[in-house]
PDB file of N, CA, C and O in Angstrom:
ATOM      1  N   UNK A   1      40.322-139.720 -10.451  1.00  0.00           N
ATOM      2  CA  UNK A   1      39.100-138.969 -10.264  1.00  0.00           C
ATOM      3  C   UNK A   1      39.205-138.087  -9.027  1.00  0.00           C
ATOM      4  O   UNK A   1      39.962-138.532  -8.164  1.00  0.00           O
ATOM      5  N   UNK A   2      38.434-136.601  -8.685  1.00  0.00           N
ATOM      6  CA  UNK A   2      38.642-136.262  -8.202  1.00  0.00           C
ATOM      7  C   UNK A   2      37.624-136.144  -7.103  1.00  0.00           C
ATOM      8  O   UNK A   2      36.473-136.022  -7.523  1.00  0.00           O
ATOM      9  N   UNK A   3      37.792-136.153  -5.595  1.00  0.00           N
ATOM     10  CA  UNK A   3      36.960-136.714  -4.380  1.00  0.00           C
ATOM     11  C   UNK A   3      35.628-135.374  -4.542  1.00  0.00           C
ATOM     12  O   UNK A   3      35.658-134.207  -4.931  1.00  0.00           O
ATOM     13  N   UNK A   4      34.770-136.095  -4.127  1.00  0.00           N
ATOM     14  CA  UNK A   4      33.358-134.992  -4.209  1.00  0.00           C
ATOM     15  C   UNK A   4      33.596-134.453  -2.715  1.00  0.00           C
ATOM     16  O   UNK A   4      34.147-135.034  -1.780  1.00  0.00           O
ATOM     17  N   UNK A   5      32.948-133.014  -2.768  1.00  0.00           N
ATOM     18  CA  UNK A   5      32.884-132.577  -1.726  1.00  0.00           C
ATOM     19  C   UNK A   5      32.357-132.616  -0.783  1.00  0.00           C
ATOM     20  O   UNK A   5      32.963-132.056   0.130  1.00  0.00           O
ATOM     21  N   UNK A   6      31.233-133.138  -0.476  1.00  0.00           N
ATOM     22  CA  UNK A   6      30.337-133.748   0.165  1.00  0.00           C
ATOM     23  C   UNK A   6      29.531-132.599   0.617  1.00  0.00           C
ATOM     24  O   UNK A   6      29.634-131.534   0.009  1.00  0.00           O
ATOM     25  N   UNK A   7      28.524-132.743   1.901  1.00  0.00           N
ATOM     26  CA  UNK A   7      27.633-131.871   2.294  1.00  0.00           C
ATOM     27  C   UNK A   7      28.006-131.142   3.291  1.00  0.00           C
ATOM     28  O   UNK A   7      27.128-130.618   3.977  1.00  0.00           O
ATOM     29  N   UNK A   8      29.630-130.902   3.663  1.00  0.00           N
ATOM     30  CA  UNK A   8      29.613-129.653   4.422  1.00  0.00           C
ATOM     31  C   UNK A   8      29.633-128.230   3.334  1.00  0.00           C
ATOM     32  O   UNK A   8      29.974-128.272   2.152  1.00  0.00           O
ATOM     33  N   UNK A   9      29.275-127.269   3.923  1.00  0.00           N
ATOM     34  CA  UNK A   9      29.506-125.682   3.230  1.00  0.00           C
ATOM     35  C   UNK A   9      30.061-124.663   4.049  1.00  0.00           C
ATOM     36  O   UNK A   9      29.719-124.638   5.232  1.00  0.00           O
ATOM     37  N   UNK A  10      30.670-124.020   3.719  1.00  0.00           N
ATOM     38  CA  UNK A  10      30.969-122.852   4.595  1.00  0.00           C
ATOM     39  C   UNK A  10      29.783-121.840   4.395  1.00  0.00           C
ATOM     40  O   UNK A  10      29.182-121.535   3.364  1.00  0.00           O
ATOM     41  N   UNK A  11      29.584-121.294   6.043  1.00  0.00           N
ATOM     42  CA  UNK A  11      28.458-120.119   5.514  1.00  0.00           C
ATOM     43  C   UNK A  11      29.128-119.007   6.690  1.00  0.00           C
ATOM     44  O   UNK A  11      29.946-119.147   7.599  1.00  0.00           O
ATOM     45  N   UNK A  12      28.423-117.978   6.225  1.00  0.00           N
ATOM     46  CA  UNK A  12      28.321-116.571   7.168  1.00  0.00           C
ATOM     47  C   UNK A  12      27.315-116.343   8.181  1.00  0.00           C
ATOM     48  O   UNK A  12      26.219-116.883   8.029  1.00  0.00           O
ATOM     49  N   UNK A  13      27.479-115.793   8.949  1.00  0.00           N
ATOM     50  CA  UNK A  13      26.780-115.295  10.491  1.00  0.00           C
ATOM     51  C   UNK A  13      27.090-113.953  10.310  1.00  0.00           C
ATOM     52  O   UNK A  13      27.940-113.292   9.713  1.00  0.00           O
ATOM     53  N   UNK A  14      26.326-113.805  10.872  1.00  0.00           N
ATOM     54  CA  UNK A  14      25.851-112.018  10.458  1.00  0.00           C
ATOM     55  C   UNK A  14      25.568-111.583  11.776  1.00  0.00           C
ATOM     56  O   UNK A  14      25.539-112.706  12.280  1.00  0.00           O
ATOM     57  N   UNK A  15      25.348-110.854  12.680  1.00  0.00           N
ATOM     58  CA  UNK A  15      24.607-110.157  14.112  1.00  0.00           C
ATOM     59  C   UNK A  15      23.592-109.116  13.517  1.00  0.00           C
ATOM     60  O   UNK A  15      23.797-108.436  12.511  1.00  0.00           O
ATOM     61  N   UNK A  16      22.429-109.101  14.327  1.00  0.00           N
ATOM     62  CA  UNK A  16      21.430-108.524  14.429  1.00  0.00           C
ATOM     63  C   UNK A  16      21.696-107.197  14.986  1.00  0.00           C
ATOM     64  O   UNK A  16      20.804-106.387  14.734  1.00  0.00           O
ATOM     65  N   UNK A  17      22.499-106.834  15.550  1.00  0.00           N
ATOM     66  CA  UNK A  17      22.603-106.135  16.471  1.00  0.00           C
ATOM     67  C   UNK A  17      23.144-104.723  15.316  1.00  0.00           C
ATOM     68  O   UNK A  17      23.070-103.595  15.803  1.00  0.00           O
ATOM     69  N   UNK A  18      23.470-104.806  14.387  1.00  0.00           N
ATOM     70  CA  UNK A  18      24.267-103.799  13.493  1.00  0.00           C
ATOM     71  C   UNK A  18      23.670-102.641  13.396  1.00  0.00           C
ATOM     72  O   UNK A  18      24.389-101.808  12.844  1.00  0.00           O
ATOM     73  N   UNK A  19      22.339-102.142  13.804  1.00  0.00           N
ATOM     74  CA  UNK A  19      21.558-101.503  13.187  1.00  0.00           C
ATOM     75  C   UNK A  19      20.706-100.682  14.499  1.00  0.00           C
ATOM     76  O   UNK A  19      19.947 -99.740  14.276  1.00  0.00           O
ATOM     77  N   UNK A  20      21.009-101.275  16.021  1.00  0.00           N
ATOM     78  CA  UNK A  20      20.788-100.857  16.886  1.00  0.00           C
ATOM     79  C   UNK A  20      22.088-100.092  17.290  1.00  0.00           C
ATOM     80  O   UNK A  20      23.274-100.361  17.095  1.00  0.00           O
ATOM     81  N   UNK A  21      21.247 -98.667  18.148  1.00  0.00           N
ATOM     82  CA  UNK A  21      22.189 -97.691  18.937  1.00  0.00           C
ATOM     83  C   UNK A  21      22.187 -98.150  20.526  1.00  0.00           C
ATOM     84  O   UNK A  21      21.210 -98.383  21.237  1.00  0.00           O
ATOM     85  N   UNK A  22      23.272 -98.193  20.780  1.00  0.00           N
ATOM     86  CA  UNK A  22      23.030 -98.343  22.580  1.00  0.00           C
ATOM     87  C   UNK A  22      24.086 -97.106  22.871  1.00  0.00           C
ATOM     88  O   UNK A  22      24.731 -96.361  22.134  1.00  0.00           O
ATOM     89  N   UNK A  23      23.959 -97.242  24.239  1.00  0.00           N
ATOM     90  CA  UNK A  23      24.775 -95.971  25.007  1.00  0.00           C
ATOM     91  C   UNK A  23      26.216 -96.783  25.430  1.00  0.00           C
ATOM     92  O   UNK A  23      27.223 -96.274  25.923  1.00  0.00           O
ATOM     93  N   UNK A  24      25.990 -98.160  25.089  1.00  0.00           N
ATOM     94  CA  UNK A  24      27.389 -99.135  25.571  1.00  0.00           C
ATOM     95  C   UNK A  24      28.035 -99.238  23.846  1.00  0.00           C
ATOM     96  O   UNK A  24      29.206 -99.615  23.795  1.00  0.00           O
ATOM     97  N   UNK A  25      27.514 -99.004  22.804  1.00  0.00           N
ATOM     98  CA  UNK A  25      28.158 -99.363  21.681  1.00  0.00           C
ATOM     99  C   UNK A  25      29.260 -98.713  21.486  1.00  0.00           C
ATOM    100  O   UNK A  25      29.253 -97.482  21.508  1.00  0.00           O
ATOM    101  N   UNK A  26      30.419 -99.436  21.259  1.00  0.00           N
ATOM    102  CA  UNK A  26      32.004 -98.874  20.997  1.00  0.00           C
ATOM    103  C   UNK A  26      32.044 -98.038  19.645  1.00  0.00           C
ATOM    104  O   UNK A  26      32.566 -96.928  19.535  1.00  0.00           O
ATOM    105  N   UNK A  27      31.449 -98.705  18.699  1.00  0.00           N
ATOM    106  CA  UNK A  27      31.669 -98.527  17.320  1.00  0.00           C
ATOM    107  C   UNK A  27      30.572 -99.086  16.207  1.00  0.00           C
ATOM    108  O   UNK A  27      29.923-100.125  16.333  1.00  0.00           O
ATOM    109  N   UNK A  28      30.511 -98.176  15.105  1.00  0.00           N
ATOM    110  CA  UNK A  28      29.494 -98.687  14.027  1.00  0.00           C
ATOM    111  C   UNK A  28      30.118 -99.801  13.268  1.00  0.00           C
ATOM    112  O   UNK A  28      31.332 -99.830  13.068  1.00  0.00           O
ATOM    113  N   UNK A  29      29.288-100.738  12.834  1.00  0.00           N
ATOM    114  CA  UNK A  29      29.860-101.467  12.106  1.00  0.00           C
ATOM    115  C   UNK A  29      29.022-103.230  12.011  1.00  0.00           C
ATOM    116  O   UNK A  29      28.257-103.633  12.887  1.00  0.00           O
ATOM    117  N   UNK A  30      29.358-103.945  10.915  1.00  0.00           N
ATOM    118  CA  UNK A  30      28.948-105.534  10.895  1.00  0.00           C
ATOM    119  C   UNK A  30      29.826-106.487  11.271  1.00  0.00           C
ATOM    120  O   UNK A  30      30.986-106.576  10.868  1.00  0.00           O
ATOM    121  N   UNK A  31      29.185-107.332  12.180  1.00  0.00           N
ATOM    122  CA  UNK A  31      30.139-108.264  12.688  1.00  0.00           C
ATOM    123  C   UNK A  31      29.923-109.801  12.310  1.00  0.00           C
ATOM    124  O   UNK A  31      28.996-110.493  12.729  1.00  0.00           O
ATOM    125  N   UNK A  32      30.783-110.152  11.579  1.00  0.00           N
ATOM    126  CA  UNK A  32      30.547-111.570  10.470  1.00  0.00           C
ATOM    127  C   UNK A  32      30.920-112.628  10.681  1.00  0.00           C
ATOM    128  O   UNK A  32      31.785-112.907   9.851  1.00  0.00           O
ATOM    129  N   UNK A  33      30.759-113.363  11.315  1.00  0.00           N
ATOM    130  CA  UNK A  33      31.364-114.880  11.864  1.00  0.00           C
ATOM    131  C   UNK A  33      31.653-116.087  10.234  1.00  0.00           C
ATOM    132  O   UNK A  33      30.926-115.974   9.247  1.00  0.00           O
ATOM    133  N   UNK A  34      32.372-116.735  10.278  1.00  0.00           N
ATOM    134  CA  UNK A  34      32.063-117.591   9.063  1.00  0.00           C
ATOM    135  C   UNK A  34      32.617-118.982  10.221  1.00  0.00           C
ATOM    136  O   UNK A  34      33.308-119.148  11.227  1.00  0.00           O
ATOM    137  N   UNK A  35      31.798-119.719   9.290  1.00  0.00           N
ATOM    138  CA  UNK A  35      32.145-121.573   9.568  1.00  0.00           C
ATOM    139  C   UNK A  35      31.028-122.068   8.730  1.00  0.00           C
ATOM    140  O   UNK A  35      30.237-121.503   7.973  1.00  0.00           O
ATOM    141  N   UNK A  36      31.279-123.784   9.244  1.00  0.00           N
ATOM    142  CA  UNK A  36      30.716-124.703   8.284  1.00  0.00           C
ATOM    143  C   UNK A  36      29.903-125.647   8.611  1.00  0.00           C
ATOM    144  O   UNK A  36      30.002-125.949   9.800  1.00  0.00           O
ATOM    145  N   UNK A  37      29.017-126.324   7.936  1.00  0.00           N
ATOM    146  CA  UNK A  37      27.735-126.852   8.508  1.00  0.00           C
ATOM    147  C   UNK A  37      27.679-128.222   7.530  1.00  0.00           C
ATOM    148  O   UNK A  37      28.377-128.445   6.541  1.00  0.00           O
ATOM    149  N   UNK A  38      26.871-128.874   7.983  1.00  0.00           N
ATOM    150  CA  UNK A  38      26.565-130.250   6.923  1.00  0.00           C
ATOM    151  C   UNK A  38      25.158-129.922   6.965  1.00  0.00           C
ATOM    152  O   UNK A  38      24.298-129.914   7.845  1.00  0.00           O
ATOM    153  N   UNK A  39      25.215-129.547   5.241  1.00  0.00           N
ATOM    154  CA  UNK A  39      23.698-129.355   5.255  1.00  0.00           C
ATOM    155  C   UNK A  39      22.289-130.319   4.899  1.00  0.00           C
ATOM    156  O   UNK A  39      21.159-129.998   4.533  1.00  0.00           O
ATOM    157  N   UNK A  40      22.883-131.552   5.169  1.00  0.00           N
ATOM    158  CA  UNK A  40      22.034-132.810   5.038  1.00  0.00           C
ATOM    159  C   UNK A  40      21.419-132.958   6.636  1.00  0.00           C
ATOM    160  O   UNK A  40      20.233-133.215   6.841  1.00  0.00           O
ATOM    161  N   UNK A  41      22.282-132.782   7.577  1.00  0.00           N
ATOM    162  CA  UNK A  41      21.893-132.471   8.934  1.00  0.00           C
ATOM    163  C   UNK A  41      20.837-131.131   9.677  1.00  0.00           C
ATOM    164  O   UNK A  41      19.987-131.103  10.567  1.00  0.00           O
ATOM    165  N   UNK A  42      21.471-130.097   8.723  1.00  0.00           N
ATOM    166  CA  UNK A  42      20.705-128.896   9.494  1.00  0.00           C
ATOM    167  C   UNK A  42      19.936-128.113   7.615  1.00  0.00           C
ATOM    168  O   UNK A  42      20.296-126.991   7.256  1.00  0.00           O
ATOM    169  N   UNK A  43      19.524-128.466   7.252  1.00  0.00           N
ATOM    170  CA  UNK A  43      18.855-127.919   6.259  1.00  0.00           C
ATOM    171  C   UNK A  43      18.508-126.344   6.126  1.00  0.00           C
ATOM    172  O   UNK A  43      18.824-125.482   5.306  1.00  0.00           O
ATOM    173  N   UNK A  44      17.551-126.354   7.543  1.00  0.00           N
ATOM    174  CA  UNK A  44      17.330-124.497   7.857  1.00  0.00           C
ATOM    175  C   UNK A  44      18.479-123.966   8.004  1.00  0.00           C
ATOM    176  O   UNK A  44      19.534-124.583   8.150  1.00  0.00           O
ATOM    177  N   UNK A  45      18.300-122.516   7.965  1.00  0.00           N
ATOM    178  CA  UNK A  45      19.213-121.454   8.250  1.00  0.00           C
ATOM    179  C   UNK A  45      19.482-121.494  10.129  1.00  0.00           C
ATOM    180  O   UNK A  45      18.637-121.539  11.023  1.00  0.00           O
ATOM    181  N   UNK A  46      21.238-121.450  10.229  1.00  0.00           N
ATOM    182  CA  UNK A  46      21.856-121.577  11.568  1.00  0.00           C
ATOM    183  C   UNK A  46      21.590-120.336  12.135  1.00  0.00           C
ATOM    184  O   UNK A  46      21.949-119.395  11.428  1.00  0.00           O
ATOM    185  N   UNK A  47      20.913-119.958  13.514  1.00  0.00           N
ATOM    186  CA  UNK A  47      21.386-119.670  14.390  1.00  0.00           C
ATOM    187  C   UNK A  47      21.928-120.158  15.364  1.00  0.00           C
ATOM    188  O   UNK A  47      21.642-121.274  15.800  1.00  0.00           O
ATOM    189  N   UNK A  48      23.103-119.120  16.026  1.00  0.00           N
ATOM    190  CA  UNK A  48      24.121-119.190  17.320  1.00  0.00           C
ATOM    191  C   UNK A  48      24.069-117.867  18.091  1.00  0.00           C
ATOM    192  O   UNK A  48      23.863-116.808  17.498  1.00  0.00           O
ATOM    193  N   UNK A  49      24.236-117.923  19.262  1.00  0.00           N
ATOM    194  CA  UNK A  49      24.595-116.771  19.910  1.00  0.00           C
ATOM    195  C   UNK A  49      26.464-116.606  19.937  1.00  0.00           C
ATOM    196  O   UNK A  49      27.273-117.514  20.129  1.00  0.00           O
ATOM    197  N   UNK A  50      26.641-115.684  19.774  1.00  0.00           N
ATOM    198  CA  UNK A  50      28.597-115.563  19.546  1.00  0.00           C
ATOM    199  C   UNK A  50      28.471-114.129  20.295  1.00  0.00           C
ATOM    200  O   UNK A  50      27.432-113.534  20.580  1.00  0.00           O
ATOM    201  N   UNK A  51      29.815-113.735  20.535  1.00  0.00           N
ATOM    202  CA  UNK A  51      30.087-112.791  21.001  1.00  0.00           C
ATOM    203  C   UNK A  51      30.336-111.265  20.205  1.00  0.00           C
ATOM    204  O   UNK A  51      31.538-111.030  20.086  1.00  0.00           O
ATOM    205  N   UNK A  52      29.767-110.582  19.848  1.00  0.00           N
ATOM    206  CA  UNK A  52      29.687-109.401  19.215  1.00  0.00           C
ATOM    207  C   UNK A  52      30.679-108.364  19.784  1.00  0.00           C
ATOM    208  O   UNK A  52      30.417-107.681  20.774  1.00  0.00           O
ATOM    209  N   UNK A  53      31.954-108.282  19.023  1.00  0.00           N
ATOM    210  CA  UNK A  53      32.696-106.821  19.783  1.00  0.00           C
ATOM    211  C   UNK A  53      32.262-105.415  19.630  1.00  0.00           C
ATOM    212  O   UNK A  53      32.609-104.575  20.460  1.00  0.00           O
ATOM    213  N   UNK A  54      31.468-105.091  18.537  1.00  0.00           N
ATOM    214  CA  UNK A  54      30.406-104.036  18.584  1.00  0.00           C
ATOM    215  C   UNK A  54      29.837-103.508  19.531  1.00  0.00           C
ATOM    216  O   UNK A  54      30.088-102.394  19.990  1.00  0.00           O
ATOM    217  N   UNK A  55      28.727-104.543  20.033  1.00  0.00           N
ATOM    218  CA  UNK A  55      28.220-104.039  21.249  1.00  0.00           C
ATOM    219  C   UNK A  55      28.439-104.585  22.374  1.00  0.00           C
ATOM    220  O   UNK A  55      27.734-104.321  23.348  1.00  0.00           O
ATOM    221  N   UNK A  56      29.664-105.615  22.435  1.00  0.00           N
ATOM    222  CA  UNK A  56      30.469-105.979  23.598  1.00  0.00           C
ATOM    223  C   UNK A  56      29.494-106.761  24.200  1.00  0.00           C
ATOM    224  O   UNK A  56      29.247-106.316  25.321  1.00  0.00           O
ATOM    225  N   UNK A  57      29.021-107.467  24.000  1.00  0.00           N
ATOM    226  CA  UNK A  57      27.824-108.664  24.679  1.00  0.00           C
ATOM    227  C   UNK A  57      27.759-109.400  23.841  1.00  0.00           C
ATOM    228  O   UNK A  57      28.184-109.137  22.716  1.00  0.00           O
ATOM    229  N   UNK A  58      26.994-110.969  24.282  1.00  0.00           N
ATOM    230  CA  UNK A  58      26.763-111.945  23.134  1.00  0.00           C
ATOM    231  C   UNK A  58      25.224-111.411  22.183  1.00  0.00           C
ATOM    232  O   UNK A  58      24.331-110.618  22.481  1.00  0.00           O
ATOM    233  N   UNK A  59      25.424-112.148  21.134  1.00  0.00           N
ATOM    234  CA  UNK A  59      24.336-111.143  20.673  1.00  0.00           C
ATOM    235  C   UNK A  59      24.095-112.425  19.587  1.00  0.00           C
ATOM    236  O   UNK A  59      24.965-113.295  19.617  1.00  0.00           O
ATOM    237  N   UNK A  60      22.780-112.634  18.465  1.00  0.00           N
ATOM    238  CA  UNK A  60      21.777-113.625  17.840  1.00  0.00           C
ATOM    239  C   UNK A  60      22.777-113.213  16.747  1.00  0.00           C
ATOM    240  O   UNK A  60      23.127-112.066  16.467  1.00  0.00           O
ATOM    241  N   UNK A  61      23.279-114.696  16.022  1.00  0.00           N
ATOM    242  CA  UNK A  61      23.696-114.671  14.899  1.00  0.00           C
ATOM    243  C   UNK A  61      22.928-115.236  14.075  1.00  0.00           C
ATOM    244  O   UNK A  61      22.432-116.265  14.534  1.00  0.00           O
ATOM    245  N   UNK A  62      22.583-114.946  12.895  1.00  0.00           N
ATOM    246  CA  UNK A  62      21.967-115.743  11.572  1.00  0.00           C
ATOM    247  C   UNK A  62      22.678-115.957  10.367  1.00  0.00           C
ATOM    248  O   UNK A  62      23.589-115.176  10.093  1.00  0.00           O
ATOM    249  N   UNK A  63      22.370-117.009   9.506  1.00  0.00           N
ATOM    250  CA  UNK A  63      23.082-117.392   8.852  1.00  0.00           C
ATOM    251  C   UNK A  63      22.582-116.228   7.234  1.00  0.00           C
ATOM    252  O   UNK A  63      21.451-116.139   6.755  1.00  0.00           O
ATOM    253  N   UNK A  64      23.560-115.673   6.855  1.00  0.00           N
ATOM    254  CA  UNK A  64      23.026-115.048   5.357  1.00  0.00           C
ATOM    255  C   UNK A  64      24.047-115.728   4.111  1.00  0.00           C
ATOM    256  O   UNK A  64      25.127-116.315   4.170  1.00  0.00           O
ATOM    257  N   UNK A  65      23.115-115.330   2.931  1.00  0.00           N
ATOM    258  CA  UNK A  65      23.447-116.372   1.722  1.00  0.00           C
ATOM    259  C   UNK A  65      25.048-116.189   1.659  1.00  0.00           C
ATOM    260  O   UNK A  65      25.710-116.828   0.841  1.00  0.00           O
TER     261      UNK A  65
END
C-alpha cells in the first residue's frame, strides 16, 4: 500500500509590493516564494515578511491558491 500524504502542502507567497512604484524599485515584476505548511496546524492563509529583490526591502507575503 502506498503511504498517505498527510497534512503538509506546498503553497505560494506572493508580495504585495508588485503593483507599487517607488523611486528605489530596480525592476517590474512578481516575486513568488514557495514552501510548505501543515494545514491541520495553520488552517488560514500564511503570512511572512521575506525579502523582496524588486523593491530591495523586506516586504508582506501572502499565501495565493
Amino acid at each position: 500500500m502506498g503511504k498517505n500524504k498527510g497534512a503538509r502542502v506546498i503553497i505560494t507567497l506572493e508580495s504585495e509590493c508588485r503593483n507599487t512604484k517607488t523611486s528605489n524599485q530596480r525592476k517590474k515584476g512578481i516575486m513568488r516564494y514557495t514552501t510548505c505548511k501543515n494545514k491541520r496546524n495553520t488552517p488560514n492563509r500564511l503570512e511572512i515578511k521575506k525579502f523582496c529583490s524588486y523593491c530591495n526591502k523586506h516586504e508582506l507575503f501572502k499565501e495565493i491558491k
